[in-house]
N, C-alpha and C positions, 0 to 999 in steps of 0.2 A: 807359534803356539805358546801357550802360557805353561809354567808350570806343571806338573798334573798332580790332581788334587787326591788324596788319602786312598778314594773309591776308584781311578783310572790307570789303567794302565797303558802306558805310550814306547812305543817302539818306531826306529828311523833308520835311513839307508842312504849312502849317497851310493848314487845308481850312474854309470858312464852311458849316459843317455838324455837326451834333449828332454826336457821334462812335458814336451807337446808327446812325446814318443810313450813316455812312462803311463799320462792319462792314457792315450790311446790303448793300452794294455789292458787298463782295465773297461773302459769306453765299451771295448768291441767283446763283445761276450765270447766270440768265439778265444780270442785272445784268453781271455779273465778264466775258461774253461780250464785249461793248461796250465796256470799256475796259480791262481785259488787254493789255499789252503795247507796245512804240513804234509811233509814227502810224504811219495809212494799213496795219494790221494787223489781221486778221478772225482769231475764232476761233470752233473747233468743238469743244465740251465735251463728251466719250465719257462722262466718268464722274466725278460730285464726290461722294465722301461724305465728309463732311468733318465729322469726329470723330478721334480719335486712333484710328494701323492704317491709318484709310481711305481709299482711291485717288483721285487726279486726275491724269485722262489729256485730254489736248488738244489739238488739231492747232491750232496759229499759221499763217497762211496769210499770205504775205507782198505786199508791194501790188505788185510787178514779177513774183515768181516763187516759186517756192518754198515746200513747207508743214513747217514747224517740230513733229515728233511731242514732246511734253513728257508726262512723267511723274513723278509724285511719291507719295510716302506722308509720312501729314499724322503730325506727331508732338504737337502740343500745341494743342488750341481749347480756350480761354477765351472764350464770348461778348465782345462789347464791348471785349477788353484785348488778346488776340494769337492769334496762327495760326501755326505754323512745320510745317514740313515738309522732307524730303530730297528731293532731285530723283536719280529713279533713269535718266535720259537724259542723254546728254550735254548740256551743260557739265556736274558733278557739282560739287553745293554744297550747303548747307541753307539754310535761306530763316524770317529772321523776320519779321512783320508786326507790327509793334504801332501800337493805337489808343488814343488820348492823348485824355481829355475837356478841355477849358480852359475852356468854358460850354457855355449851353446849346443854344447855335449857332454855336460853333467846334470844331476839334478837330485833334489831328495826325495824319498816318499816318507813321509807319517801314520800310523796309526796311530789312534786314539779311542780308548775304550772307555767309557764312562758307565760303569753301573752303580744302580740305583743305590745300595747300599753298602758298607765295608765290608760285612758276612758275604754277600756275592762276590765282590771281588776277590777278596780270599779263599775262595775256595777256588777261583780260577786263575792265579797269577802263577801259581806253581807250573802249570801245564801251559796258558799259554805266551808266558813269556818266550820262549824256546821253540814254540809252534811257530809266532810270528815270525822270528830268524828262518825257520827252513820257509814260510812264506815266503820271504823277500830272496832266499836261494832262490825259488821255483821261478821267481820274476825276473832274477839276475839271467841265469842261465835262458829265459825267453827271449830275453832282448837283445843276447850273443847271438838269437837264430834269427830272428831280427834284421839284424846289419847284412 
């Protein structure tokens, strides 16, 4: 990945996992259910087809109160190497994933967040810089149940 430009905000993990192991995490919905999102956060997966066009819809259910409706249309799957997609809910951003092999039992994951303007971005890098980190916990800790 390049740089990230003014408007994006990108977070990364090396993961002690085969990076065929890491997609498959997010791949299998049922998987992506269980760590999707900042602790102590439940989802419920309406809809994953997830090929380019197709929908992913989700309720985020939050651990005090409230359930988070997210929506998105997936714009590029590459098995093994990235996923990206538009979020058509608010906050409004694109979203990349990319999976980095380094062997045959490591590997990285990327996000990448790209919104539209600098004002959006700002006002969501306070929060979810620190979200993304308990994300990649929630991943860590799946792929030790995993093994």
């Amino acid at each position: 990945m390049s740089v990230p430009a003014e408007n994006e905000i990108y977070s990364s993990r090396e993961l002690n996992a085969s990076c065929e192991v890491v997609y498959q995490a997010f791949a299998n919905p049922q998987q992506l259910a269980k760590w999707w999102g900042p602790e102590g956060f439940t989802n419920t997966i309406h809809e994953f087809d997830l090929r380019p066009q197709g929908k992913w819809r989700l309720t985020m259910h939050g651990p005090q109160k409230g359930n988070y409706e997210n929506a998105a249309i997936f714009k590029q799957v590459i098995p093994n190497k990235l996923i990206s997609w538009t979020r058509v809910s608010q906050p409004l951003f694109d979203m990349e994933v990319v999976f980095e092999s380094i062997d045959n039992s490591k590997s990285i994951i990327s996000f990448r967040m790209i919104f539209n303007t600098f004002e959006e971005f700002n006002k969501m890098k306070e929060f979810v810089v620190p979200k993304n980190e308990e994300n990649f916990d929630r991943l860590e800790r799946l792929l030790l149940d995993l093994d």
